[in-house]
N, CA, C and O of each residue as an XYZ file, in Angstrom:
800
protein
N     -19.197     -2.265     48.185
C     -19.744     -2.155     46.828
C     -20.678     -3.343     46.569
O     -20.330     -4.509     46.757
N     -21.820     -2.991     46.150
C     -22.888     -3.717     46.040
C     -22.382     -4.693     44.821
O     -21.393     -4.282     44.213
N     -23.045     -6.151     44.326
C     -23.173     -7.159     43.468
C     -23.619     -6.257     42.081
O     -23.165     -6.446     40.953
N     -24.487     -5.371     42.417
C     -25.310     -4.536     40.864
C     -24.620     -3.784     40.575
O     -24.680     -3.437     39.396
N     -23.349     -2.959     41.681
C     -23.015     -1.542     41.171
C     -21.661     -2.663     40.371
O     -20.986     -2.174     39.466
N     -21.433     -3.958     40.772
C     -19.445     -4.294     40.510
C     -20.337     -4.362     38.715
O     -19.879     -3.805     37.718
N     -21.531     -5.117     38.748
C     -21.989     -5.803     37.458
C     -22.106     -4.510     36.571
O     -21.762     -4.317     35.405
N     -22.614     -3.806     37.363
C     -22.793     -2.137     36.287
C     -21.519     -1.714     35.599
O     -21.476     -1.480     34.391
N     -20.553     -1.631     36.354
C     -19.509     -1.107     35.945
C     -18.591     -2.291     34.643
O     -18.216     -2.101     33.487
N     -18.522     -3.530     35.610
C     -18.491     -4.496     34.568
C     -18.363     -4.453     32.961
O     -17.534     -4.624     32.068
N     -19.840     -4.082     33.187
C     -20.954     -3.961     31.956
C     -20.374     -2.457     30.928
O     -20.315     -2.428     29.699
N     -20.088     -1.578     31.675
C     -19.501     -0.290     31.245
C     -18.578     -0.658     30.737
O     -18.505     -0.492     29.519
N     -17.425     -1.348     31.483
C     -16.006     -1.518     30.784
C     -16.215     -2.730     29.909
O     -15.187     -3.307     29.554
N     -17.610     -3.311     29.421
C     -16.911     -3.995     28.516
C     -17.272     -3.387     27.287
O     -16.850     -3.659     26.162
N     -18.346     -2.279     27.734
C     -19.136     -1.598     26.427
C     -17.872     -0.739     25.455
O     -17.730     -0.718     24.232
N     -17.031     -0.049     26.585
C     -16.099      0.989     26.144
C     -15.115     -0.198     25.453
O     -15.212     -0.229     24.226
N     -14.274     -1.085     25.986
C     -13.748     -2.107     24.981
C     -13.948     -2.562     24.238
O     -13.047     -3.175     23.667
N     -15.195     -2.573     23.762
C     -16.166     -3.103     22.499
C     -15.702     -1.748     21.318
O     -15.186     -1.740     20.200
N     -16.108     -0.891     22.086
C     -15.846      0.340     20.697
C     -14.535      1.077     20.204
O     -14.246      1.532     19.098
N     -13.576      1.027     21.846
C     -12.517      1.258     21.507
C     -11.519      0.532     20.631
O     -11.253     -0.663     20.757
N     -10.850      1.558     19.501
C     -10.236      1.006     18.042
C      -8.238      0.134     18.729
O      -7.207      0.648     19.163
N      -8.630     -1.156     18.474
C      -7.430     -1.326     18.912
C      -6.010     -0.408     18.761
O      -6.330      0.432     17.921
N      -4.906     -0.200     19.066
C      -4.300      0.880     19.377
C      -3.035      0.752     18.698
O      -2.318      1.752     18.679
N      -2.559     -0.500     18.034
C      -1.746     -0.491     16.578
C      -2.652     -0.665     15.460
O      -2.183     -0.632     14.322
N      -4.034     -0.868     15.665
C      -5.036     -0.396     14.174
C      -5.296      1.293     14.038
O      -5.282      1.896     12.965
N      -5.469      1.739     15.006
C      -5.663      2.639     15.220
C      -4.054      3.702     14.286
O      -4.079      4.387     13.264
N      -2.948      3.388     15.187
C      -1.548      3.827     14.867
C      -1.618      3.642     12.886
O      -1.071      4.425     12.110
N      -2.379      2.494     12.510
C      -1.613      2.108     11.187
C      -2.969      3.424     10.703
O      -2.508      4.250      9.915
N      -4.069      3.602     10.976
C      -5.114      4.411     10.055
C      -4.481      5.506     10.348
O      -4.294      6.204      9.352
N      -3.887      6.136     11.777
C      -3.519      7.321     11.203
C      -2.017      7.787     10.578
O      -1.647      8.933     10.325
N      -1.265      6.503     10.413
C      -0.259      6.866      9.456
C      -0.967      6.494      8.015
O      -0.340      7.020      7.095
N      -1.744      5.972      7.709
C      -2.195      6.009      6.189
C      -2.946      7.582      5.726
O      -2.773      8.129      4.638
N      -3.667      8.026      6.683
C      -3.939      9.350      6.624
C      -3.297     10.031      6.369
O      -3.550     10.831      5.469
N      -2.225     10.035      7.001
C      -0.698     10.594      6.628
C      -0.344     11.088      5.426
O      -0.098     12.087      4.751
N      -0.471      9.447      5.500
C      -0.123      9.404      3.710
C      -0.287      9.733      2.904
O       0.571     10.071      2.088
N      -2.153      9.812      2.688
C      -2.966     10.221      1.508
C      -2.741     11.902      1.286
O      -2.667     12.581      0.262
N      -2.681     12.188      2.485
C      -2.386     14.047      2.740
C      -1.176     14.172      2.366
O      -0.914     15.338      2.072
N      -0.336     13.466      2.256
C       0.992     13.612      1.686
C       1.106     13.552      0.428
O       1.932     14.265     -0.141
N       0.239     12.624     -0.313
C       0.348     12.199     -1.788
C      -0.624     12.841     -2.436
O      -0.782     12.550     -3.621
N      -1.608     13.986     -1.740
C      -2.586     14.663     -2.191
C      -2.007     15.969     -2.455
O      -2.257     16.718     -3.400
N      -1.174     16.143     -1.463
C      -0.447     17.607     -1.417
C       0.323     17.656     -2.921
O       0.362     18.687     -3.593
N       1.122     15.971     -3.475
C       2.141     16.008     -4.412
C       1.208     16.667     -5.871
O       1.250     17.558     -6.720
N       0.402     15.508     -5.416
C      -0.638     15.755     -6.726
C      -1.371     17.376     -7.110
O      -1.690     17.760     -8.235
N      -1.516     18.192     -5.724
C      -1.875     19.345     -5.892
C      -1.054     20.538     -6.598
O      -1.255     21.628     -7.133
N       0.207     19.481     -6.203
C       1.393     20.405     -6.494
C       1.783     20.501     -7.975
O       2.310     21.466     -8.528
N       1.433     19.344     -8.509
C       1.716     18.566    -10.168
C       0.314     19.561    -10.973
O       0.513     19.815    -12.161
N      -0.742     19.978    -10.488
C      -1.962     20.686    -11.153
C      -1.374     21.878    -11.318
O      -1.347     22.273    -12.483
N      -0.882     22.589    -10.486
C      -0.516     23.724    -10.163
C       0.690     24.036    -11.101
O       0.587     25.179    -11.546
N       1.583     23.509    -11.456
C       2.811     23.458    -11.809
C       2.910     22.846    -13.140
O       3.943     22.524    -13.727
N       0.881     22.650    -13.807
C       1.076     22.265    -15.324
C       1.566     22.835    -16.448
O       2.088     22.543    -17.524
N       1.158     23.874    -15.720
C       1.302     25.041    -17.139
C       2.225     25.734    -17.017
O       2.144     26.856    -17.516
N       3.747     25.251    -16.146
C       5.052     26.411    -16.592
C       5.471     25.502    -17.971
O       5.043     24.465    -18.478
N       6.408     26.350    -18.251
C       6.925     26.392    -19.721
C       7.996     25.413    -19.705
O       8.647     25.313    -20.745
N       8.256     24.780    -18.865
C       9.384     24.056    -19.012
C       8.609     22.666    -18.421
O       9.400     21.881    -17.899
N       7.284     22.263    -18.418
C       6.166     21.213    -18.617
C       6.421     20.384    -19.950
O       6.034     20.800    -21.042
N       6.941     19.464    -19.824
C       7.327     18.814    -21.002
C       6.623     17.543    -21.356
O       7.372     16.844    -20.673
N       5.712     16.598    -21.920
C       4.727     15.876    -22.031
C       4.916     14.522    -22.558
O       4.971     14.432    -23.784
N       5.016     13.559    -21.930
C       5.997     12.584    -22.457
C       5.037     10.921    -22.108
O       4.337     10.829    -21.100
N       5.157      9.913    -22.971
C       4.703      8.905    -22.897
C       4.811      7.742    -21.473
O       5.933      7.268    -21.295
N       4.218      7.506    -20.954
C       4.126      6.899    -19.560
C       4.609      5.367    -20.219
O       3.982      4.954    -21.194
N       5.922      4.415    -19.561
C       6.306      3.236    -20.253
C       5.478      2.145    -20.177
O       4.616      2.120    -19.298
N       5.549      1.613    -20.634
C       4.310      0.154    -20.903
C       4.137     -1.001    -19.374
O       3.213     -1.694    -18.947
N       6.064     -0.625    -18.752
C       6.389     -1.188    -17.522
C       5.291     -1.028    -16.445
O       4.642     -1.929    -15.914
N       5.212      0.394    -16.217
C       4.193      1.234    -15.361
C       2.973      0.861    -15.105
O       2.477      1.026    -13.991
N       2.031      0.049    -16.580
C       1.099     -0.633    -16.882
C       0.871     -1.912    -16.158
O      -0.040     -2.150    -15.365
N       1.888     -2.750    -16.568
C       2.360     -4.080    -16.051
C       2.579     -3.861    -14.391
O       2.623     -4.844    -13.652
N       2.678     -2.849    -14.007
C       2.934     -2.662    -12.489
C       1.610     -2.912    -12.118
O       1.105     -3.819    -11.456
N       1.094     -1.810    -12.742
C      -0.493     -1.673    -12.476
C      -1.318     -2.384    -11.959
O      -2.030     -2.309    -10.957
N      -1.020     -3.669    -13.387
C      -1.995     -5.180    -13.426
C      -1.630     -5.921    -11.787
O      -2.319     -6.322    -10.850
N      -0.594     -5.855    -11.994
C       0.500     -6.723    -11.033
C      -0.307     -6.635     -9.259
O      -0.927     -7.455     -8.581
N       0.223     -4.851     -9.001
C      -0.214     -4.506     -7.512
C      -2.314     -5.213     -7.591
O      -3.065     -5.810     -6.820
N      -2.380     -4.765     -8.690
C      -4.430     -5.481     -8.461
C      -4.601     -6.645     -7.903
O      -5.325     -7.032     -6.986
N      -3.454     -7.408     -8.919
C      -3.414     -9.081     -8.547
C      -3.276     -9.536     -7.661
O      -3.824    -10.514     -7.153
N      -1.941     -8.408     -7.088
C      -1.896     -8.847     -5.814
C      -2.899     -8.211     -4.478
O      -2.520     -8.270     -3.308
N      -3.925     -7.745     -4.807
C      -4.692     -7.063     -3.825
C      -5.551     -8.222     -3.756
O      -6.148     -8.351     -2.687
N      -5.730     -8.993     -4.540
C      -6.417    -10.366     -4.595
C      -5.967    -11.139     -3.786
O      -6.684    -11.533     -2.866
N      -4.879    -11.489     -3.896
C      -4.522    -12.661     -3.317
C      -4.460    -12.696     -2.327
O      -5.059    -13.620     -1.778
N      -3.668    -11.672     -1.444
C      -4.275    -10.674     -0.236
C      -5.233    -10.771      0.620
O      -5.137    -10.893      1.841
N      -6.408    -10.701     -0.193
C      -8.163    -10.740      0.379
C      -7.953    -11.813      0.673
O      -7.888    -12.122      1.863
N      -7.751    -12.872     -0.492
C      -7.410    -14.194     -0.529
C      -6.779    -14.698      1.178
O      -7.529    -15.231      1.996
N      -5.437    -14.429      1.437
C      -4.959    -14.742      2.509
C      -5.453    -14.671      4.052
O      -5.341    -15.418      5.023
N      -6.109    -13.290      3.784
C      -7.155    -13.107      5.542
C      -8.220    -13.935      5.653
O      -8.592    -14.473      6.696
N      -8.955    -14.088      4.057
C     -10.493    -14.826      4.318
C      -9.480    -16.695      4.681
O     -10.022    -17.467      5.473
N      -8.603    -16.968      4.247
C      -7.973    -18.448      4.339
C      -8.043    -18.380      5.646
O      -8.836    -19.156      6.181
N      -6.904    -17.048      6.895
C      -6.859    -17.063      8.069
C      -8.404    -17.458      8.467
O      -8.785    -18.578      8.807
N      -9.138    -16.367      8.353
C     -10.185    -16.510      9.205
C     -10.677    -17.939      9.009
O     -11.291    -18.122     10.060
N     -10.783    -19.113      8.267
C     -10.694    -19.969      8.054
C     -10.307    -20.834      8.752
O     -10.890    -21.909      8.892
N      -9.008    -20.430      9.438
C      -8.253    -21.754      9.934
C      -7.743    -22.616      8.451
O      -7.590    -23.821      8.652
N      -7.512    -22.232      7.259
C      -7.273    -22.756      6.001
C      -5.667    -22.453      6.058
O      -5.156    -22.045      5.016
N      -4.796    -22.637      7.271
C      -3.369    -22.657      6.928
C      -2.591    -22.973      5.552
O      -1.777    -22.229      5.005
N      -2.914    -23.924      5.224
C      -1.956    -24.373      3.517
C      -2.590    -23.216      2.480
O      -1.974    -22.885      1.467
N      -3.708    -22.716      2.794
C      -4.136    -21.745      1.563
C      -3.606    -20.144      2.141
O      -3.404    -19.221      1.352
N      -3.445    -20.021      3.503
C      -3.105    -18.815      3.714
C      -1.704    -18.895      3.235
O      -1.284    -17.764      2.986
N      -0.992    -19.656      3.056
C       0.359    -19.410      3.286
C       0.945    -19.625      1.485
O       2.062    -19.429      1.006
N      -0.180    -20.039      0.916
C      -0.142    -19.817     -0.239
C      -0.268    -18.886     -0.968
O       0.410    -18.993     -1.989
N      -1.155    -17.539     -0.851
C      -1.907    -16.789     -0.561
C      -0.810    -15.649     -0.617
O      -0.498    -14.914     -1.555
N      -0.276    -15.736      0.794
C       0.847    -14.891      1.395
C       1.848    -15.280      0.280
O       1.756    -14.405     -0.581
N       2.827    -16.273     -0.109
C       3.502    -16.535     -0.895
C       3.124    -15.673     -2.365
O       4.038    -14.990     -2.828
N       2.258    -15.687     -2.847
C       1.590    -15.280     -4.427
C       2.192    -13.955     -4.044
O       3.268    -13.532     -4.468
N       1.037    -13.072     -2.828
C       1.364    -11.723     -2.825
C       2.915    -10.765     -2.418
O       3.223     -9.573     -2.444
N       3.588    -12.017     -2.064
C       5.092    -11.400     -1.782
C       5.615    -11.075     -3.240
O       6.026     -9.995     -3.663
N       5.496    -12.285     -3.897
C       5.903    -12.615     -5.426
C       5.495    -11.860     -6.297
O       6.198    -11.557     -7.260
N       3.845    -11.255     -6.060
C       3.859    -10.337     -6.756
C       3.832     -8.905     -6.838
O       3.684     -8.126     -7.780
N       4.109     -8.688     -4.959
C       4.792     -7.070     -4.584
C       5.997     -7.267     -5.605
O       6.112     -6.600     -6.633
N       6.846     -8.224     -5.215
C       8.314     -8.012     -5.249
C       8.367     -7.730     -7.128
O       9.084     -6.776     -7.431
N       7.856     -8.282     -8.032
C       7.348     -8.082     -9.475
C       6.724     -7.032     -9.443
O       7.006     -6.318    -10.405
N       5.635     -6.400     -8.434
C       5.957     -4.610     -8.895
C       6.827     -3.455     -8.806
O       6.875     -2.366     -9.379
N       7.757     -4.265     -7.560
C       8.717     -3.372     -7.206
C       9.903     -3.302     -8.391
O      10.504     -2.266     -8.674
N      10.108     -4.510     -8.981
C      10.760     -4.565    -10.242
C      10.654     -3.796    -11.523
O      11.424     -3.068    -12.149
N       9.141     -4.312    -11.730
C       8.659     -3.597    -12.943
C       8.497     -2.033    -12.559
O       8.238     -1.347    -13.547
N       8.587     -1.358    -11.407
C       8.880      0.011    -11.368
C      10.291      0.558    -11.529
O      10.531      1.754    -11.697
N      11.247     -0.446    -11.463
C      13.069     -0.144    -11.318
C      12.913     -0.199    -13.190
O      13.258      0.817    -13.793
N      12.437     -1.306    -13.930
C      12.256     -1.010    -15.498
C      11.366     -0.172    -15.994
O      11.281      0.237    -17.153
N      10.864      0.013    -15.300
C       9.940      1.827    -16.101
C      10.762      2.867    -16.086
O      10.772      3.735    -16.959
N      11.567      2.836    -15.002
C      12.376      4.116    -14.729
C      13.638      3.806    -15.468
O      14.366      4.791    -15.594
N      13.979      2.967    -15.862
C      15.171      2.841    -17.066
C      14.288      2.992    -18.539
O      14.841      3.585    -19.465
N      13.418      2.644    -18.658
C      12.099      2.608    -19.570
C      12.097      4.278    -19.975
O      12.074      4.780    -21.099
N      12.129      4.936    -18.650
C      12.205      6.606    -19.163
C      13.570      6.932    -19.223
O      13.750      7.548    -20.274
N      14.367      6.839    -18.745
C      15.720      7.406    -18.966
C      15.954      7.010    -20.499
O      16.618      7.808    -21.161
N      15.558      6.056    -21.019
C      15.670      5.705    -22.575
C      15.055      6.708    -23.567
O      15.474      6.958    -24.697
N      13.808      7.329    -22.839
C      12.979      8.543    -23.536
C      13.197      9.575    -23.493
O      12.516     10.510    -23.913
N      14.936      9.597    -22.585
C      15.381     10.998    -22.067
C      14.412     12.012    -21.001
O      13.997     13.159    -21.168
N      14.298     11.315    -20.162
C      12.799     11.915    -19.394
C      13.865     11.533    -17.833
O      13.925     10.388    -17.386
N      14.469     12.480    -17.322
C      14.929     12.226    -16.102
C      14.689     12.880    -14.888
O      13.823     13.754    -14.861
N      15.592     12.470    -13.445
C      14.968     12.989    -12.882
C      15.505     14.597    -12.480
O      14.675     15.422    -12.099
N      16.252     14.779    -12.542
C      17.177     16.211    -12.395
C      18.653     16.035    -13.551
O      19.140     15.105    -14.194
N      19.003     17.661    -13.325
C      20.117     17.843    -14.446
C      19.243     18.890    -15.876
O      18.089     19.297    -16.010
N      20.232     18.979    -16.546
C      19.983     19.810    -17.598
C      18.853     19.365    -18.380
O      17.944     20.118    -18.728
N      18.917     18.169    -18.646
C      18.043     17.956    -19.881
C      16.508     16.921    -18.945
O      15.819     16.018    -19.418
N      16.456     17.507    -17.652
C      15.087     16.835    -16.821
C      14.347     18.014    -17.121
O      15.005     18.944    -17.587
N      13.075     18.188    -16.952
C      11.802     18.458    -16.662
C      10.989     18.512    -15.704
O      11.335     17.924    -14.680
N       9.848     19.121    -15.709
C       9.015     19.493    -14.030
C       8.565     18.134    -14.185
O       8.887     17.378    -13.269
N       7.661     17.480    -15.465
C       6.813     16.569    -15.314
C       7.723     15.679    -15.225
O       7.106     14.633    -15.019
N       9.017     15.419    -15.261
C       9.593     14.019    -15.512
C      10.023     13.679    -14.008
O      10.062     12.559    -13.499
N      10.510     15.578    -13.096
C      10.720     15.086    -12.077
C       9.780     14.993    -11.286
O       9.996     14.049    -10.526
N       8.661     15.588    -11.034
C       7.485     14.962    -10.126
C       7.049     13.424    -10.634
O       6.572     12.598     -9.857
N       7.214     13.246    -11.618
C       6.642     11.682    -11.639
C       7.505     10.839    -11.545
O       7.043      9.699    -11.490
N       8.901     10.929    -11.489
C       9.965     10.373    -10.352
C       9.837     10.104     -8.769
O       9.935      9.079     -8.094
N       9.600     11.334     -8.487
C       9.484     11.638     -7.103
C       8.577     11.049     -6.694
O       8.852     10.300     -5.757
N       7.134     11.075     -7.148
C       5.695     10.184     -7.118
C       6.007      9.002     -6.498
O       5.931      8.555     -5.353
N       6.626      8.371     -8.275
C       6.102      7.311     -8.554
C       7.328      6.764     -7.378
O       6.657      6.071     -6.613
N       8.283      6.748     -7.044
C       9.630      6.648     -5.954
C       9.142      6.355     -5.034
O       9.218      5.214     -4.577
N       8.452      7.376     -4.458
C       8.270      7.685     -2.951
C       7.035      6.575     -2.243
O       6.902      6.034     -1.145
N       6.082      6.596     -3.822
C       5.430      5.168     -3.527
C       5.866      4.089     -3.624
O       5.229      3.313     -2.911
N       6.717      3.585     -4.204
C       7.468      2.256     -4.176
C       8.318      2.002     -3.161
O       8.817      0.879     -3.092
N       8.610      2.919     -2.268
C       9.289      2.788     -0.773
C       7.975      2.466     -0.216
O       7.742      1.396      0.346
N       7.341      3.157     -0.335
C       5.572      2.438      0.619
C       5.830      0.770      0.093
O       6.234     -0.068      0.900
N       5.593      0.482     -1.097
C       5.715     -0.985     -1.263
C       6.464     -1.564     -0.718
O       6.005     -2.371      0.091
N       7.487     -1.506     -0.808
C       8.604     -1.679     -0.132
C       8.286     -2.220      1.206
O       8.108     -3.394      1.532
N       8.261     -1.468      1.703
C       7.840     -0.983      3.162
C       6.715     -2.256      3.750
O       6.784     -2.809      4.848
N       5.594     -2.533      2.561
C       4.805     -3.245      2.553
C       5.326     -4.736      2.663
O       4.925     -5.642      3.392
N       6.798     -4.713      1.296
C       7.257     -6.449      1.167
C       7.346     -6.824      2.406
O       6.860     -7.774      3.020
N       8.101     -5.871      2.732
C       9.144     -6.589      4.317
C       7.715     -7.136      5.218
O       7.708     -8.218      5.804
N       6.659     -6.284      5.209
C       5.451     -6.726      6.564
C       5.162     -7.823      6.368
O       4.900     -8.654      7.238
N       5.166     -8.062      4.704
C       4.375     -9.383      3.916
C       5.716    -10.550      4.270
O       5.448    -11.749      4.338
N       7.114    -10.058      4.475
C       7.473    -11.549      5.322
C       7.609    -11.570      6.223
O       8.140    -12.681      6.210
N       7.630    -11.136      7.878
C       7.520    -10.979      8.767
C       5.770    -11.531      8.987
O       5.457    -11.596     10.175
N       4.736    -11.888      8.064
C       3.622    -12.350      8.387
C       3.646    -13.463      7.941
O       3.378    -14.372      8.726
N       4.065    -13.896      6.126
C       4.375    -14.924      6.047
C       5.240    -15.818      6.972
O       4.828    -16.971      7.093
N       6.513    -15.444      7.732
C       7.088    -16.081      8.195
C       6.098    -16.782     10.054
O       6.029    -17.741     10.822
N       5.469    -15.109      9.747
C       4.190    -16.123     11.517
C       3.252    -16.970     11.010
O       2.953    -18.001     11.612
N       2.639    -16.590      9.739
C       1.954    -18.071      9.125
C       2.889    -19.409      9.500
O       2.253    -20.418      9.804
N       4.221    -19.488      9.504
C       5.047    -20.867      9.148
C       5.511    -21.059     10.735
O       6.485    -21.689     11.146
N       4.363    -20.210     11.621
C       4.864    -20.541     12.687
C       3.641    -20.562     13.485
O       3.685    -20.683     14.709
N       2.553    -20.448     12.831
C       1.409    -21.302     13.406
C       0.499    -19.734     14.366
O      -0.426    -19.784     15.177
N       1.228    -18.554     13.841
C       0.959    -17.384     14.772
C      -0.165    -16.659     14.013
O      -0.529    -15.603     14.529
N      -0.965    -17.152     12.536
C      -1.733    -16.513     11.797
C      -3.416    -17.446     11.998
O      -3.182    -18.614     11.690
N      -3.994    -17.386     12.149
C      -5.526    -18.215     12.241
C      -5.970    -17.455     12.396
O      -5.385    -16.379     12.519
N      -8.019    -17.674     12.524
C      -8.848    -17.751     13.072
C      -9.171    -16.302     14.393
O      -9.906    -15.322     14.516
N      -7.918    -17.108     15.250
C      -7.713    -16.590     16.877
C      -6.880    -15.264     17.075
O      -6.787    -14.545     18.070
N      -6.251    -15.149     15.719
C      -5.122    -14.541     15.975
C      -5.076    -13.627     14.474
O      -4.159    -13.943     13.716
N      -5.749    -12.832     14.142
C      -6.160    -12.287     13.034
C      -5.568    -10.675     12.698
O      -5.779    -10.080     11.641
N      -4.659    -10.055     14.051
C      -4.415     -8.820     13.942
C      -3.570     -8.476     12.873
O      -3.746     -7.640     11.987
N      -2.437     -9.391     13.122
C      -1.058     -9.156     12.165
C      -1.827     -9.013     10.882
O      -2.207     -7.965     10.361
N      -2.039    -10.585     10.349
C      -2.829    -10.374      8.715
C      -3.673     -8.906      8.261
O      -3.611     -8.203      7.253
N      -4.508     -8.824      9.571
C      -5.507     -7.975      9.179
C      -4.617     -6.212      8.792
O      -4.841     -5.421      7.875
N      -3.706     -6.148      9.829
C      -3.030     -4.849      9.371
C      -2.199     -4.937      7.833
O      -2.137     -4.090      6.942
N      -1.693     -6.098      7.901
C      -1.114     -6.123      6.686
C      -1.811     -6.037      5.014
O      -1.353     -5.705      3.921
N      -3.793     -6.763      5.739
C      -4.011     -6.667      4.649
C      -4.828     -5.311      4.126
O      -4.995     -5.153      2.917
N      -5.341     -4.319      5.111
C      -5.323     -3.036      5.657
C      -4.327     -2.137      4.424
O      -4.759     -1.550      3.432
N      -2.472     -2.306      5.007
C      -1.773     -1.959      4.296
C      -2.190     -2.089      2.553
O      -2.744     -1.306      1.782
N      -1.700     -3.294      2.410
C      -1.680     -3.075      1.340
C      -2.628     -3.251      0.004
O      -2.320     -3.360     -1.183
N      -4.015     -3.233      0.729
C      -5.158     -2.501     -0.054
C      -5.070     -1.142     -0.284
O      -5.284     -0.356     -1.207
N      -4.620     -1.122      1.056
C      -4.202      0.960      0.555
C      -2.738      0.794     -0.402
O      -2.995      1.259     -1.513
N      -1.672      0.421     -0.362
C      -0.781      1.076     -0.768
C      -1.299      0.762     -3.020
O      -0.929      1.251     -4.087
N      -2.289     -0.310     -2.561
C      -2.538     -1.060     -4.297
C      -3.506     -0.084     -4.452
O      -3.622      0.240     -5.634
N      -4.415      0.642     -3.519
C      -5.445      1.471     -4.080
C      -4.742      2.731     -4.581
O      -5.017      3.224     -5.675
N      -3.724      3.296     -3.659
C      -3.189      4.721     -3.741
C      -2.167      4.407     -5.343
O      -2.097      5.452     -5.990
N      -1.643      3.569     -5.823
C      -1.001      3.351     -6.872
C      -1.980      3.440     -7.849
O      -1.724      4.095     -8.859
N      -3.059      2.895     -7.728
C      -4.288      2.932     -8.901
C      -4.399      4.316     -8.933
O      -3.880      4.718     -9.975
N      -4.885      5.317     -8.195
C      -5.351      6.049     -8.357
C      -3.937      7.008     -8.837
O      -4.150      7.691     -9.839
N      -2.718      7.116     -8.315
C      -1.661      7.989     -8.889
C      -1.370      7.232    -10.105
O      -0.934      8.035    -10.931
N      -1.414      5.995    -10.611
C      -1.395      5.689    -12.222
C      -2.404      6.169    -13.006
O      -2.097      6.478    -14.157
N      -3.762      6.330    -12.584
C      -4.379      7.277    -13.346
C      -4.419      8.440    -13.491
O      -4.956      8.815    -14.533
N      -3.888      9.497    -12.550
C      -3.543     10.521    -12.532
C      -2.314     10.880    -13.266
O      -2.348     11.871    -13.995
N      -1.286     10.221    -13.162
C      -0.375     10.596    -13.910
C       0.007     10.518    -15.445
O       0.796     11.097    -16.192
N      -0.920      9.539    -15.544
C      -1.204      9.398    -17.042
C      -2.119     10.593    -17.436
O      -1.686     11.153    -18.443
N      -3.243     11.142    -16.946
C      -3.784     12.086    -16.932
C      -2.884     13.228    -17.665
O      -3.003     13.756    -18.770
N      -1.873     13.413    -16.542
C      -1.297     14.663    -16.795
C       0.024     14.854    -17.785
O       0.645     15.847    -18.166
N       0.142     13.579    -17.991
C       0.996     12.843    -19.240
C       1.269     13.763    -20.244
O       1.889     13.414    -21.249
């Protein structure tokens, strides 16, 4: 094998590694796809299912709101934490990371008091005196807060490689999926808090 044909090929395999999508980025886009087709289907299902008679129309709690603000804030701080990595700004990433745990874990809260917030309005999720709309926006709003959830735990398992010197510059994957995550899980909440108020 000739010097031009090893360099040709070389040259090939580094072109195809250049474009090919790393292969746990890859894994996390198509479970978010997943997702959206999952939470699109709910929502299709909530249009469809406005107008039976047992559609009951009820005030969305103030908690729900405060969630709202909360997951944004923390989509900030977030951004905040990867641009610190790429940085090499350790004391600000890990600050960063700290804010946004603090303030997943404060939406995950303020969603456990919305949902006592409705049981106070008599708005439940099954049983005699529940509703279609009270139980799809149970089920919704639930099934996304296990996504959060889902999200805290990544957010310490990254914080904790920040405190171990495994987050920089060099080493940008972890952050980057995490911060991947939970732009989506803060975008997909925006958009089902406006929807559900919608259908309110």
């Amino acid at each position: 094998m000739t010097t031009v044909t090893r360099t040709s090929q070389f040259r090939q395999r580094q072109k195809k590694e250049t474009y090919l999508m790393n292969p746990v980025k890859f894994t996390l886009w198509l479970f978010l796809v997943t997702v959206t087709m999952f939470f699109a289907a709910f929502t299709s299902a909530v249009v469809l299912r406005q107008g039976a008679a047992n559609w009951l129309y009820f005030k969305i709690p103030a908690a729900f709101t405060i969630s709202t603000i909360t997951i944004v804030l923390s989509s900030i701080t977030m951004q905040w934490a990867y641009y610190a990595a790429k940085k090499n700004e350790i004391a600000q990433n890990r600050i960063a990371l700290w804010l946004t745990l603090i303030l997943g874990t404060s939406f995950v809260i303020t969603q456990y008091l919305g949902f006592g917030q409705l049981i106070g309005e008599n708005v439940f999720l099954a049983g005699k005196a529940s509703n279609v709309a009270g139980s799809f926006f149970y089920v919704i709003v639930g099934l996304h807060a296990l996504h959060v959830i889902g999200g805290v735990i990544f957010l310490i398992f990254t914080l904790v490689a920040a405190y171990q010197y495994k987050v920089h510059s060099k080493n940008l994957l972890r952050i980057n999926l995490c911060t991947t995550y939970w732009h989506f899980i803060g975008g997909l909440w925006v958009y089902l808090f406006a929807f559900l108020t919608w259908i309110s």
